[in-house]
N, C-alpha and C positions, 0 to 999 in steps of 0.2 A: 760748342756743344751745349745745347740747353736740357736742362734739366726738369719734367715735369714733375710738380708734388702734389700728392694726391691726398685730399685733404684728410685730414683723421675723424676715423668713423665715427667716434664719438660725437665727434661732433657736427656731424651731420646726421646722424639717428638726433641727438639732442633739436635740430631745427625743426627736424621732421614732429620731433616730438610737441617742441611750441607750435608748430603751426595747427597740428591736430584740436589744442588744446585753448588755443584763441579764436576756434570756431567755433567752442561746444557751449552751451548755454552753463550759467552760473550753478543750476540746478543740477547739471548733468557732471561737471566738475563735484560738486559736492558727493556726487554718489557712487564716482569712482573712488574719492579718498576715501568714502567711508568702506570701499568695497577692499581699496589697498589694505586699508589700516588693519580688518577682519583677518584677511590674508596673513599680512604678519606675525598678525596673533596667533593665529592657528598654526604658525610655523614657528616661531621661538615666544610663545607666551609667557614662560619663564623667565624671560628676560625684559619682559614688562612691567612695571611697577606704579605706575602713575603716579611718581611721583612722593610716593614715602618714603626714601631714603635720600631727597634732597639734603643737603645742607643748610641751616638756618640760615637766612640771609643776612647781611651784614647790619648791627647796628647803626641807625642815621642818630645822627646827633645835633640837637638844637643848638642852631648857627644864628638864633633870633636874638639871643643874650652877648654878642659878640661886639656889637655897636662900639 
C-alpha cells in the first residue's frame, strides 16, 4: 500500500511566494516592504520602538596591547 503525502502548504504558498517575488523588479520589492512595514504599524504600532530600548552593545576590548 502506498502512501501519498501531500506536501505542506506552507510550504508551498512559501514557493509560490519566492516565485512572485524573483520576478518583481528591485524597485517594486521595495515598495511592497515599505507598504508591509506601514501596515504593521498601523496595526501594533505600540509595539514599535525603533530601537530605543536596545541594550547597549557589548564592550570590545583592545586586543592590540596583547602581543
Amino acid at each position: 500500500m502506498v502512501m501519498e503525502t501531500r506536501p505542506n502548504t506552507s510550504d508551498v504558498a512559501q514557493e509560490k511566494q519566492d516565485q512572485i517575488f524573483r520576478n518583481m523588479s528591485a524597485d517594486r520589492r521595495v515598495e511592497i516592504g515599505s507598504m508591509l512595514w506601514r501596515l504593521a504599524k498601523d496595526l501594533v504600532g505600540d509595539k514599535i520602538h525603533y530601537g530605543k530600548n536596545r541594550p547597549a552593545p557589548p564592550s570590545r576590548k583592545n586586543n592590540s596591547d596583547t602581543r
